[in-house]
C-alpha positions in Angstrom: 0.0 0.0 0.0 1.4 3.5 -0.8 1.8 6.1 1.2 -0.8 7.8 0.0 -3.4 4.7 0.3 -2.2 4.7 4.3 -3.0 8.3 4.6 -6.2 7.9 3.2 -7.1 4.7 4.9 -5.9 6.6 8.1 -7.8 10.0 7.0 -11.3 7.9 7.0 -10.5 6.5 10.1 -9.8 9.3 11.9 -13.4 10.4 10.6 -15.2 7.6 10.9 -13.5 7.5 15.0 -15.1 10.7 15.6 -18.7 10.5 14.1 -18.5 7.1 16.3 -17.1 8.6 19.2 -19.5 11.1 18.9 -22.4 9.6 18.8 -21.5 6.8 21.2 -20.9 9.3 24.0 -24.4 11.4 23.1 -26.4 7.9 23.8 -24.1 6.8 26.5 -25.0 9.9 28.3 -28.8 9.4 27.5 -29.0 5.7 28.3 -26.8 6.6 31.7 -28.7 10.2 32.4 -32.0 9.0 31.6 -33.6 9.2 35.2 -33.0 12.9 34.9 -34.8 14.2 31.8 -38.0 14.3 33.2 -37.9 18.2 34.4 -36.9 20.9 32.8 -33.5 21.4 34.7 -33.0 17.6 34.1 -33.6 17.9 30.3 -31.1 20.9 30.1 -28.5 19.1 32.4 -28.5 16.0 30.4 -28.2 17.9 27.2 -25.2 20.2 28.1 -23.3 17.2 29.5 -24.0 15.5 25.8 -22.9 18.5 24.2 -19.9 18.4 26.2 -19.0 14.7 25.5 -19.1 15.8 22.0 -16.8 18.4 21.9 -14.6 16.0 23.7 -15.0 13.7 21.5 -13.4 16.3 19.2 -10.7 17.0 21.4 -9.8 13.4 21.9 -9.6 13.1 17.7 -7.4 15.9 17.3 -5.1 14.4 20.0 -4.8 11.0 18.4 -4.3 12.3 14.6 -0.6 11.2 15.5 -1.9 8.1 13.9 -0.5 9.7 10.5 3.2 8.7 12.3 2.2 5.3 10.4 2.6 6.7 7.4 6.2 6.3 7.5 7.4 2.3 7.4 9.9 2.5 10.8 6.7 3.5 12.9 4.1 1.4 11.1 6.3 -2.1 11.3 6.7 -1.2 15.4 3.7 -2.4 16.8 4.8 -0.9 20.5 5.0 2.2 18.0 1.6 1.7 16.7 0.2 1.2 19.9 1.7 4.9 20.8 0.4 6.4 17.8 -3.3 5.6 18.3 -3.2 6.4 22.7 -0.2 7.8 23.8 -1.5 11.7 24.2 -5.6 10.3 24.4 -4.6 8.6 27.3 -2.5 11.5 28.7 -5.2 14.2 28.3 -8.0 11.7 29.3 -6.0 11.1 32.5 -5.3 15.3 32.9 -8.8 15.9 32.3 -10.0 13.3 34.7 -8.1 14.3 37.9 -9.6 18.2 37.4 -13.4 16.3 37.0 -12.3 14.4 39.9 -12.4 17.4 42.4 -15.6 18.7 40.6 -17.4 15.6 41.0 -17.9 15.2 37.2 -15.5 12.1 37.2 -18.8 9.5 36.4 -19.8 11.7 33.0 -16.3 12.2 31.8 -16.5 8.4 32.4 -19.4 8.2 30.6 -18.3 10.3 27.4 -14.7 8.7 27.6 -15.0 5.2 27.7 -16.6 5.1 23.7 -13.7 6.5 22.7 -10.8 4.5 23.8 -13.5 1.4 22.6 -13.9 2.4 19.3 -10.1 3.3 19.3 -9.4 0.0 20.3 -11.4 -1.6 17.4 -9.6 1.0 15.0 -6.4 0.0 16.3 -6.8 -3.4 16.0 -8.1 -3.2 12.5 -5.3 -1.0 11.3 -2.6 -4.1 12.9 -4.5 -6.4 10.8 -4.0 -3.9 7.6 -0.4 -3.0 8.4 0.8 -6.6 8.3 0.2 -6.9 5.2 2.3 -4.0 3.9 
């Protein structure tokens, strides 16, 4: 696969992560939140904390577009490498971002909007192993 084939592949990815992402952490936060959308305050509550878990949703794909490191072949044949590319800085801002929503009590919604992500990485991850062995 050229280079150019990689960075495409890894280009759709990268959108396809966030639309998932995104969406994952909306629902998750209804399916979890839903005892609380039955009053005004609990419909506007729910809401912002969905709105939220999608911007960070975008925040968590802009950190892990170091996945176009496996555009070049020294990377892409390391699988410890790999495994950098697609969590390293996700993991280090999720972690950041969890100790200050620690002391606000928000830790069980970041939860909530954080956990899709690192699945649906996972998958994408594991998918792009399978692809990158055959190069």
């Amino acid at each position: 696969m050229a280079d150019g084939r990689i960075e495409g592949y890894l280009q759709k990815n990268l959108l396809y992560a966030f639309l998932i992402n995104a969406l994952f952490a909306f629902l998750s936060v209804q399916v979890v939140y839903s005892h609380l959308t039955g009053s005004m305050e609990g419909n506007q509550g729910v809401m912002i904390v969905a709105l939220s878990g999608a911007i960070w949703s975008v925040f968590l794909t802009v950190c892990s577009t170091t996945i176009f490191l496996n555009i070049y072949p020294s990377i892409r044949n390391d699988k410890i490498y790999v495994f950098f590319t697609y969590y390293l800085i996700p993991i280090i801002a999720a972690l950041i971002a969890g100790g200050f929503m620690r002391s606000s009590g928000m830790l069980p919604a970041f939860f909530t909007v954080t956990i899709p992500f690192f699945i649906s990485q996972t998958v994408f991850y594991i998918r792009f192993l399978k692809i990158a062995d055959k190069l």
